[in-house]
VOPAGU-2260 file (C-alpha; in pm, 1 decimal, decimal comma):
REM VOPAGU-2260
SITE   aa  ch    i         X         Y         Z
SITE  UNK   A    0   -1682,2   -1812,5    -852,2
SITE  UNK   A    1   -1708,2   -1856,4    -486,1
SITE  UNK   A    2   -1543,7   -1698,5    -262,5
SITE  UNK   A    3   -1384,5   -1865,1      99,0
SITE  UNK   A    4   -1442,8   -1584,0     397,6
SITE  UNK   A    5   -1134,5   -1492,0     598,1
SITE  UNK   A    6   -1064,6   -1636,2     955,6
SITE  UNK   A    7   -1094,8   -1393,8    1284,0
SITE  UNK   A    8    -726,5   -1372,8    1239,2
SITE  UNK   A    9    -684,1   -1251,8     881,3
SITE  UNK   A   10    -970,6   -1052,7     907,3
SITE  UNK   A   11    -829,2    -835,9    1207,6
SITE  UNK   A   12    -500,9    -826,3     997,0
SITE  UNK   A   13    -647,8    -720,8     687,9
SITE  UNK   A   14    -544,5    -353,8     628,3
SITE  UNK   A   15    -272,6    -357,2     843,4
SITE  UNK   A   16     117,1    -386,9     853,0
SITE  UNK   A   17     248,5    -692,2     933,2
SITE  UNK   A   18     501,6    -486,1    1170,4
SITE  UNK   A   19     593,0    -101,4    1226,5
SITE  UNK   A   20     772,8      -4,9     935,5
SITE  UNK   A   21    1117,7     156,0    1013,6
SITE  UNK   A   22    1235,3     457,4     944,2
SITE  UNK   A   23    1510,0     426,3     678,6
SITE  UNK   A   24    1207,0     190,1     572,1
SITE  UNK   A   25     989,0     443,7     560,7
SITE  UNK   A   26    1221,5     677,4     419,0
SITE  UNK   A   27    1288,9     426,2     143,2
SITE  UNK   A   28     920,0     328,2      60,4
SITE  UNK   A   29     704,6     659,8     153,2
SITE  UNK   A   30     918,3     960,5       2,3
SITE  UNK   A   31     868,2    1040,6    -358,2
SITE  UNK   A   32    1120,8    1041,6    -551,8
SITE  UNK   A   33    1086,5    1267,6    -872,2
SITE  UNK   A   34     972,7     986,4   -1097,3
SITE  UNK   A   35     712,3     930,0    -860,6
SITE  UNK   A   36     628,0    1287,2    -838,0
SITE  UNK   A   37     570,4    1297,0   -1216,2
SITE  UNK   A   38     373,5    1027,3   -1218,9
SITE  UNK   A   39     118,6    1204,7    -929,6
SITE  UNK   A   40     103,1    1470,5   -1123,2
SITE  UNK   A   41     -67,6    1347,5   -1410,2
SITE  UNK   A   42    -364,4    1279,0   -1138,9
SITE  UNK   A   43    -643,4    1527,3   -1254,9
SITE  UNK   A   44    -671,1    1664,3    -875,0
SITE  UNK   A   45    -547,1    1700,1    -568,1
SITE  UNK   A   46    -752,6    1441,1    -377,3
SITE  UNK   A   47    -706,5    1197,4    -685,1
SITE  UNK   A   48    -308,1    1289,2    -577,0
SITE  UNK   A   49    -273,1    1181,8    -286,7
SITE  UNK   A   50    -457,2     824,8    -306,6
SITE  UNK   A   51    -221,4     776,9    -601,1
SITE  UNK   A   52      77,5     848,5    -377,1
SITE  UNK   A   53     -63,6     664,8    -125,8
SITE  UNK   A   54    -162,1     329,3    -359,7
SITE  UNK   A   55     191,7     343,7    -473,3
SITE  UNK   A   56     332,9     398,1    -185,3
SITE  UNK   A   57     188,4     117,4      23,1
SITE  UNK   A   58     193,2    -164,9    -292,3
SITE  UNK   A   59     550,0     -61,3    -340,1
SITE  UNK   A   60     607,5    -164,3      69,8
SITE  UNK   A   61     400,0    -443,3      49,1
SITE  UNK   A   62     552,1    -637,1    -242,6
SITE  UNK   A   63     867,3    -571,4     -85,5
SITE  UNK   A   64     811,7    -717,3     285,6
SITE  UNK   A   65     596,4    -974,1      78,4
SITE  UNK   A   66     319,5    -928,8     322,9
SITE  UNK   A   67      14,2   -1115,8     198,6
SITE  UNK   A   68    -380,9   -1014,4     343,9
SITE  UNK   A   69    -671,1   -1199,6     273,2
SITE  UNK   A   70    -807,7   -1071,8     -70,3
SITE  UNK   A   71   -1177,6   -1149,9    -204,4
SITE  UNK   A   72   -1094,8   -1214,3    -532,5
């Protein structure tokens, strides 16, 4: 299926924040909770660890703010 290539615009953007996230948004998004913790832990090692927290971290702030980056899917 073909693909469309992203504008100057969305390409600079991808990757990014729309804005800064706050603190008591960062606090709310970026700080495991124990669930989340659990879930980590079933990662087989540390590296795999922290790109899990991070993954879940960031998807979990981006679905919320709704932000939407050019994807080639």
């Amino acid at each position: 299926m073909p693909g469309e290539f992203p504008s100057d615009e969305q390409a600079e953007a991808y990757g990014t924040f729309a804005e800064e996230p706050t603190r008591p948004e960062l606090e709310r998004f970026f700080l495991p909770d124990d669930v989340d913790r659990d879930l980590i832990a079933l990662r087989r090692t540390e590296h795999h660890r922290l790109g899990s927290a991070l993954q879940m971290c960031t998807v979990r702030y981006v679905r919320w703010t709704g932000t939407r980056t050019w994807c080639a899917c």
